[in-house]
ZAMAR-720109 format. One record per residue (C-alpha): x, y, z; residue in three letters. Coordinates in steps of 0.2 Angstrom, whole numbers, plus 5000, padded with zeros to 4 digits. Layout:
REM ZAMAR-720109
x_y_z_r
X_Y_Z_ALA
...
***
This chain:
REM ZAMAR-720109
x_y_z_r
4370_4898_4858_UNK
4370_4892_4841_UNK
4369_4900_4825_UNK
4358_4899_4812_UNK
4359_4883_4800_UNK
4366_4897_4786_UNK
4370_4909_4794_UNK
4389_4916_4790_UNK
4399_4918_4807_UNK
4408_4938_4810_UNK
4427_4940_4809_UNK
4430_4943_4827_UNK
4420_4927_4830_UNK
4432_4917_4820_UNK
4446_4927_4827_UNK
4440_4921_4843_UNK
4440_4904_4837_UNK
4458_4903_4828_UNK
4466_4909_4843_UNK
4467_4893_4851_UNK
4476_4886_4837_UNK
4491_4897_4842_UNK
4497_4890_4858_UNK
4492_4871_4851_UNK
4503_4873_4839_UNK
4517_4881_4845_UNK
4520_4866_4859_UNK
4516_4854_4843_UNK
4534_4861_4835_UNK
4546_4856_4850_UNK
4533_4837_4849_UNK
4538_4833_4831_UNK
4554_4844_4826_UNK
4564_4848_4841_UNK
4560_4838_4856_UNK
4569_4821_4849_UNK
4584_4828_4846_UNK
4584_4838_4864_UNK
4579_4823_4873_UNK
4595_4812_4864_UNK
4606_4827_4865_UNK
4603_4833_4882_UNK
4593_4822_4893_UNK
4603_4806_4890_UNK
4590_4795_4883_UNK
4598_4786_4866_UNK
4590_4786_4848_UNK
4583_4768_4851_UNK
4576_4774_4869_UNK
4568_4789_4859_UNK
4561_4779_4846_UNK
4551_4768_4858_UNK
4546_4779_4872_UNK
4539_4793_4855_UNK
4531_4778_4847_UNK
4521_4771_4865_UNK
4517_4788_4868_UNK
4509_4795_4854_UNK
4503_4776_4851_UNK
4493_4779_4865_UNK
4489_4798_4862_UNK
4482_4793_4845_UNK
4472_4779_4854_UNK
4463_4790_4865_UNK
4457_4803_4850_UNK
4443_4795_4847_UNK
4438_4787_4867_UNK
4440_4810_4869_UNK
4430_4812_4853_UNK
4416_4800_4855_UNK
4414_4803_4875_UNK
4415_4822_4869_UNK
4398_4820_4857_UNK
4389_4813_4870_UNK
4395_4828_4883_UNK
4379_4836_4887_UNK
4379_4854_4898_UNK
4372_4870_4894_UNK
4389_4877_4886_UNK
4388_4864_4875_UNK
4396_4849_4870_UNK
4414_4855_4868_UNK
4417_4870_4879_UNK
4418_4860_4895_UNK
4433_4849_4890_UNK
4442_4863_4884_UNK
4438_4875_4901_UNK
4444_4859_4910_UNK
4458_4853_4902_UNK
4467_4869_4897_UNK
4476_4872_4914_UNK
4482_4853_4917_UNK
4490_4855_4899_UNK
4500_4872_4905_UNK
4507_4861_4920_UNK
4512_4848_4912_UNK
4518_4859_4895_UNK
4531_4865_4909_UNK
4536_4848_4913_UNK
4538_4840_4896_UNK
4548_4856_4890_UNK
4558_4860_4905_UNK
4561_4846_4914_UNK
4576_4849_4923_UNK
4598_4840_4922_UNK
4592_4822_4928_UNK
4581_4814_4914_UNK
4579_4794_4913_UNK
4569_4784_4903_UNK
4552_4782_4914_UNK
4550_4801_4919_UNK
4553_4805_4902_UNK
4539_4792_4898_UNK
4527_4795_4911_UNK
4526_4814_4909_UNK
4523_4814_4888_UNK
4509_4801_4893_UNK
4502_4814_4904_UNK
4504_4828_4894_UNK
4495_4820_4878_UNK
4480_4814_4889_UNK
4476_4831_4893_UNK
4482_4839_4874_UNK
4469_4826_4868_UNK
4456_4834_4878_UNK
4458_4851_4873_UNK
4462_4848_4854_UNK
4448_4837_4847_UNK
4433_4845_4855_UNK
4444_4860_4849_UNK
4441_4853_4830_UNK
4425_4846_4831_UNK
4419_4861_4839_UNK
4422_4869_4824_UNK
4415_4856_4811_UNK
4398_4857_4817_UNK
4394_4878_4818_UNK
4388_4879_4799_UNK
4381_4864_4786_UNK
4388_4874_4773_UNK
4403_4869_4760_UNK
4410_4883_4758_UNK
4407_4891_4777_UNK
4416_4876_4782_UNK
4432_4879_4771_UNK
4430_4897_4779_UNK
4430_4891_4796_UNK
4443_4880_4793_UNK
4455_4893_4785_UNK
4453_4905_4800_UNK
4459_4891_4812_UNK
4475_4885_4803_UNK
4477_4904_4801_UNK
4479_4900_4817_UNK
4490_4888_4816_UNK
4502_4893_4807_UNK
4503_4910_4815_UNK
4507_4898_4831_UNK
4520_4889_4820_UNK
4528_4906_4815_UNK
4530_4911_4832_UNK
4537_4896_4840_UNK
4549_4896_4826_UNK
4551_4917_4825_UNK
4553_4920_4845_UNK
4568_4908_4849_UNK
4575_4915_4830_UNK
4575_4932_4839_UNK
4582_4925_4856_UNK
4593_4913_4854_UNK
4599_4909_4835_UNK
4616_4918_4829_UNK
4607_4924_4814_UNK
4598_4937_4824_UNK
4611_4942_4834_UNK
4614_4959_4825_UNK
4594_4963_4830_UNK
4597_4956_4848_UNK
4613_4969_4848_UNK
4601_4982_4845_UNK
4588_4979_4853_UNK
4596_4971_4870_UNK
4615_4982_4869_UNK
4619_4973_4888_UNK
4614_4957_4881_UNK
4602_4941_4886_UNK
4603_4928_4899_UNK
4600_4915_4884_UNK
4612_4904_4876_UNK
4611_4896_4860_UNK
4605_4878_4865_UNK
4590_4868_4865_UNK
4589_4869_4882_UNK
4584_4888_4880_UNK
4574_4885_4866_UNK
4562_4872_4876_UNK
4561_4887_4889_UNK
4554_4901_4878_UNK
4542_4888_4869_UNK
4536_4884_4885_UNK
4534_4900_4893_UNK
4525_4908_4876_UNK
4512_4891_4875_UNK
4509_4893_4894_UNK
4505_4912_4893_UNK
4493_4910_4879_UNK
4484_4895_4881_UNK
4470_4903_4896_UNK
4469_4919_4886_UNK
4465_4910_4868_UNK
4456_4898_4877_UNK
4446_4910_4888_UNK
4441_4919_4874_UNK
4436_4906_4862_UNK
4424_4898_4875_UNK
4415_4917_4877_UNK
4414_4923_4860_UNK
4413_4908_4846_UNK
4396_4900_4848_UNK
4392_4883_4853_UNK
4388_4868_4840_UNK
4374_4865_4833_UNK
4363_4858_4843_UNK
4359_4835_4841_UNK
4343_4831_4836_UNK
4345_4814_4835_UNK
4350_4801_4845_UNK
4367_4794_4845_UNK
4373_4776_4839_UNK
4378_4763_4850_UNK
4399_4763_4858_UNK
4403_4749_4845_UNK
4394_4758_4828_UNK
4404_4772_4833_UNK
4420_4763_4835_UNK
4415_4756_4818_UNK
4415_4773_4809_UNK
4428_4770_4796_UNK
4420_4754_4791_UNK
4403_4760_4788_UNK
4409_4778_4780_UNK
4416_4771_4765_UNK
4422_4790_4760_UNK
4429_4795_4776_UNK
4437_4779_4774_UNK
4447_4786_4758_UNK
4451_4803_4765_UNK
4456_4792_4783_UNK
4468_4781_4771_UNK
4477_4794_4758_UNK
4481_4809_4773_UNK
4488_4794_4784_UNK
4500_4790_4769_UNK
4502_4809_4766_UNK
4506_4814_4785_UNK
4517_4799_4789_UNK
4527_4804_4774_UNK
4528_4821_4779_UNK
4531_4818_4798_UNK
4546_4809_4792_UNK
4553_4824_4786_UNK
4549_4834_4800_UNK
4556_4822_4812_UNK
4572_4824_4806_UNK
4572_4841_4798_UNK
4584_4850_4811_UNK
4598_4835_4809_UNK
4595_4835_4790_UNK
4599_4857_4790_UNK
4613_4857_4803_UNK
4624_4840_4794_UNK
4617_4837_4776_UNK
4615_4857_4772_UNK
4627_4862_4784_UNK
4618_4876_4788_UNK
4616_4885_4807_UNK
4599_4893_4799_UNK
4588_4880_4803_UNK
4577_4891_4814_UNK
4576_4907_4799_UNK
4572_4891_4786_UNK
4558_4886_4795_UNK
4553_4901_4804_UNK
4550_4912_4784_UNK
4543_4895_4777_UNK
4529_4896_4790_UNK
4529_4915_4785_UNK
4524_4912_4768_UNK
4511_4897_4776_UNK
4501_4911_4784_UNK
4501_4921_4768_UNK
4495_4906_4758_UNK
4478_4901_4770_UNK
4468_4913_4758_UNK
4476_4908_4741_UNK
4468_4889_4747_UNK
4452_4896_4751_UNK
4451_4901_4734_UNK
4458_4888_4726_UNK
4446_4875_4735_UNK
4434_4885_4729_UNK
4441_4886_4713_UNK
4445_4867_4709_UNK
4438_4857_4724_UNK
4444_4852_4742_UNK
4451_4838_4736_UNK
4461_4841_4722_UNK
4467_4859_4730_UNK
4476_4843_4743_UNK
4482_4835_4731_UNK
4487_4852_4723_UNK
4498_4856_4743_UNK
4505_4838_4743_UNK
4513_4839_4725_UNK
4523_4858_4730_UNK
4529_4849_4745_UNK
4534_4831_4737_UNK
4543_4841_4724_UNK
4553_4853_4734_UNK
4559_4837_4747_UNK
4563_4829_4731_UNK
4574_4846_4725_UNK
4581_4847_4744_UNK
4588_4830_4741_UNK
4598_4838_4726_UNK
4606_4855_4734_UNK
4623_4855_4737_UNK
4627_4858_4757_UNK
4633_4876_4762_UNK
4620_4885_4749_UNK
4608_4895_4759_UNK
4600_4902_4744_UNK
4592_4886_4737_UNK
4589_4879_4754_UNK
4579_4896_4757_UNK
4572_4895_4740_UNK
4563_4876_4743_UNK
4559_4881_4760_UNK
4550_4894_4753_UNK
4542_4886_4740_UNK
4536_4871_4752_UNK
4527_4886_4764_UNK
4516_4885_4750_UNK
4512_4870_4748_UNK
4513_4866_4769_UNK
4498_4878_4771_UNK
4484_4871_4759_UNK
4490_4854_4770_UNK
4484_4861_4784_UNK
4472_4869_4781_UNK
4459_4856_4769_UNK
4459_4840_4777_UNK
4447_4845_4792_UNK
4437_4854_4780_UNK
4434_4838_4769_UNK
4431_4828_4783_UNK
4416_4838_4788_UNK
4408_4834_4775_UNK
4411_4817_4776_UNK
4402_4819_4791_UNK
4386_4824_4784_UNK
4388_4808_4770_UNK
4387_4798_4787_UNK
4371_4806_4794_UNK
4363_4802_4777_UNK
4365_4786_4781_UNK
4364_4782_4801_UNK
4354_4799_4805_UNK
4365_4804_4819_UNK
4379_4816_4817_UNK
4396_4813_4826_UNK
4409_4826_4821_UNK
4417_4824_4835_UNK
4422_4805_4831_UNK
4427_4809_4812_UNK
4438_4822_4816_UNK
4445_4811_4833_UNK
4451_4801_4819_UNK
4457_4814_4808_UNK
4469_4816_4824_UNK
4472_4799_4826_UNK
4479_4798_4809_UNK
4489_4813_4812_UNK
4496_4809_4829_UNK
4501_4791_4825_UNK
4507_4796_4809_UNK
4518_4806_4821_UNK
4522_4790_4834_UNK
4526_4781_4817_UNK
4537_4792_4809_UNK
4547_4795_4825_UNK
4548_4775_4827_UNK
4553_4777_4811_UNK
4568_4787_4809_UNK
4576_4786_4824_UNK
4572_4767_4822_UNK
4583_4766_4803_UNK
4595_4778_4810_UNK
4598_4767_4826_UNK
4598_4751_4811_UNK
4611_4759_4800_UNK
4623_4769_4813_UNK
4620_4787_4810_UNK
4622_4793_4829_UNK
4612_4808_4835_UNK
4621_4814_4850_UNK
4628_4831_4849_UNK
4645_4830_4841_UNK
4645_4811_4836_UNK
4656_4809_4821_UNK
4646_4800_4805_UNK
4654_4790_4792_UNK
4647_4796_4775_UNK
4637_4779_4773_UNK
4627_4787_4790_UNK
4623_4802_4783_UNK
4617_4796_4767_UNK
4604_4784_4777_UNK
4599_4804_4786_UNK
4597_4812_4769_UNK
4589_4796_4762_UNK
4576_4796_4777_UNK
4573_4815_4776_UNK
4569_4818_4759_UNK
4566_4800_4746_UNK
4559_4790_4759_UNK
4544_4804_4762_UNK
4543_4808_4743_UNK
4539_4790_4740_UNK
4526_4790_4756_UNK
4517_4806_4751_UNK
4514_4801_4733_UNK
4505_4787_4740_UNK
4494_4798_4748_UNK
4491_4808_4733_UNK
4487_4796_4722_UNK
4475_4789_4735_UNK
4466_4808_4733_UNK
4468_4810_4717_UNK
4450_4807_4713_UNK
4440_4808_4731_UNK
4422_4805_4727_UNK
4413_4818_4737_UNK
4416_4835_4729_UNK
4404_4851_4730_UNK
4389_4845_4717_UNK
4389_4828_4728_UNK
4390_4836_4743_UNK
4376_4850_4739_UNK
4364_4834_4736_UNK
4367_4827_4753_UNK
4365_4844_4761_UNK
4349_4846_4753_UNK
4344_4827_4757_UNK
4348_4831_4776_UNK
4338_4849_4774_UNK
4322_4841_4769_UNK
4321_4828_4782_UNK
4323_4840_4794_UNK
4310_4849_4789_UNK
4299_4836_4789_UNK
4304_4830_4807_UNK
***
């Protein structure tokens, strides 16, 4: 059932609702961070083989956002347009998270291929009704920035523990806690290998449960009143909606950039910072993340969606730029930018989704149909081409230039300068784009509060 057209949702709804986002995003960290590196390292696959097989996949991932997203809009059942995708999908995407994750000594190159195609078939179908779903609950600017902030809450809690479990497990930094807490020890070693196995095991637990409760507790979307557009109008979205168009443009430039980072960011820690910490770096950055998601509520509410973005992508520009300049073996400074960037990681997050909601409600004003489901399909696509790209990317300049991933590999001090170089300038240059692109996004609250009362009045007169 759907709630009222203001009406503010309850905590524990929105607590049902974020929960969802912990398991998603705890199987995104071994995607973009980790899973690279595990396939080069351990399943045999080289760093031109990853670079192709990431870039198809997530080519095609980011392709079928917005078939998902549009085919999703017209899903019509009593749950609901979102709810049946999600029920459906959720326990195809725990087999095949096993699969991808764990997938056993022999590897080659066309398993590898055919089960990360699978697997992002069925992650699509549960992640964009997932964000569309919540988009369309409430009309309302700043109930939309609420919602938003509860679900990449969520997020980054997911991030904190897929990063904090294996730091616990496995990482030698924890082994004093382990000592205590396990005195006979654990049957885990310090590899990727065991890492893949606990992210796994944790997505796999959570996702029925978040999922489960989500579908009975948060409320369906607002229900259509009009009739939607033709397939090709709706393929056409970021042609007609000139301001989804801007946002669509600057976070493209601004992910790609920082997907670059992340691509690479366990390569760049262990053999340009010389640093075995990599797991505490990220795990206490996503820490201060979570602490963050209400400082950016404020601040949006404070200065505006899109200038509290612009706000995120300058912290995180500036601290790649300073990780560029640390000397290797300081854990202090590393820790101290980490840090730093948690700050600036969270309003990233968090703001996009919000802004592109209302975008949507500029594109009922002008075709009187309301596809959030589409819009924020290809908020995803951006975001996971962006990741298709960056991968291509990386791997693609470090198979160019000679820097060798494999576990071990001896680099020449020309190779490591092309990792640093791709790790930290080349996304500082990227993300600036994107800033500069956001810098002054039309649609801000007094803009938006018209369209919202345009759209009132014409429903009230329908």
């Amino acid at each position: 059932m759907a709630i009222a057209k203001h009406e503010s949702l309850s905590t524990g709804q929105l607590l049902a609702y974020s929960g969802l986002a912990m398991p998603l995003q705890i199987l995104l960290i071994p995607l973009i961070v980790f899973l690279p590196t595990f396939y080069a390292q351990t399943g045999g696959v080289n760093a031109a083989g990853i670079a192709v097989i990431f870039f198809v996949a997530r080519s095609w991932d980011a392709i079928s956002d917005p078939i998902v997203g549009a085919l999703s809009d017209r899903t019509k059942s009593q749950w609901g347009r979102r709810k049946p995708w999600i029920a459906i999908a959720t326990p195809f995407l725990m087999f095949l998270t096993w699969q991808l994750l764990v997938p056993g000594d022999e590897v080659n190159v066309t398993q590898l291929g055919l089960t990360i195609f699978t697997f992002y078939v069925f992650w699509t179908m549960v992640q964009v009704p997932y964000i569309s779903w919540g988009s369309e609950i409430s009309p309302n600017y700043d109930e939309r920035s609420r919602i938003a902030s509860f679900r990449e809450g969520g997020t980054v809690i997911g991030i904190a523990m897929g990063m904090g479990i294996p730091l616990l497990l496995i990482d030698p930094v924890a082994q004093p806690v382990r000592d205590i807490l396990w005195p006979d020890g654990l049957p885990l070693d310090n590899s990727l290998t065991s890492l893949m196995q606990i992210m796994a095991t944790t997505a796999i637990v959570l996702l029925p449960i978040t999922a489960l409760l989500a579908i009975i507790f948060f409320p369906a979307e607002r229900l259509q009143q009009k009739a939607l557009p033709d397939w090709r109008q709706t393929l056409l979205v970021i042609k007609r909606n000139t301001i989804f168009r801007r946002l669509f443009t600057g976070f493209f430039t601004a992910q790609l950039g920082w997907l670059i980072f992340l691509s690479v960011v366990q390569l760049f820690i262990v053999q340009i910072l010389q640093l075995k910490e990599y797991l505490l770096l990220v795990f206490l950055e996503h820490i201060v993340a979570i602490l963050c998601v209400p400082l950016w509520a404020v601040i949006a509410r404070k200065i505006g969606k899109h200038r509290a973005y612009c706000l995120s992508l300058f912290i995180l520009v500036s601290g790649l730029f300073a990780l560029f300049w640390i000397p290797a073996g300081n854990l202090t400074l590393a820790l101290i930018i980490f840090l730093y960037k948690g700050i600036g990681a969270s309003g990233k997050l968090i703001l996009p989704p919000a802004i592109a909601a209302d975008t949507v409600d500029f594109d009922t004003m002008k075709t009187g149909s309301e596809e959030a489901g589409t819009h924020l399909a290809l908020i995803n696509f951006a975001n996971k081409a962006t990741y298709a790209i960056s991968i291509g990317i990386s791997f693609g300049l470090f198979a160019l230039f000679g820097f060798d991933t494999q576990a071990g590999a001896q680099n020449t001090d020309d190779a490591l300068m092309v990792l640093k170089l791709v790790a930290t300038i080349l996304p500082v240059v990227i993300m600036s784009a994107g800033l500069a692109v956001m810098w002054n996004f039309p649609l801000d609250r007094r803009k938006h509060a018209i369209i919202r009362k345009w759209l009132d009045r014409k429903a009230a007169r329908a």
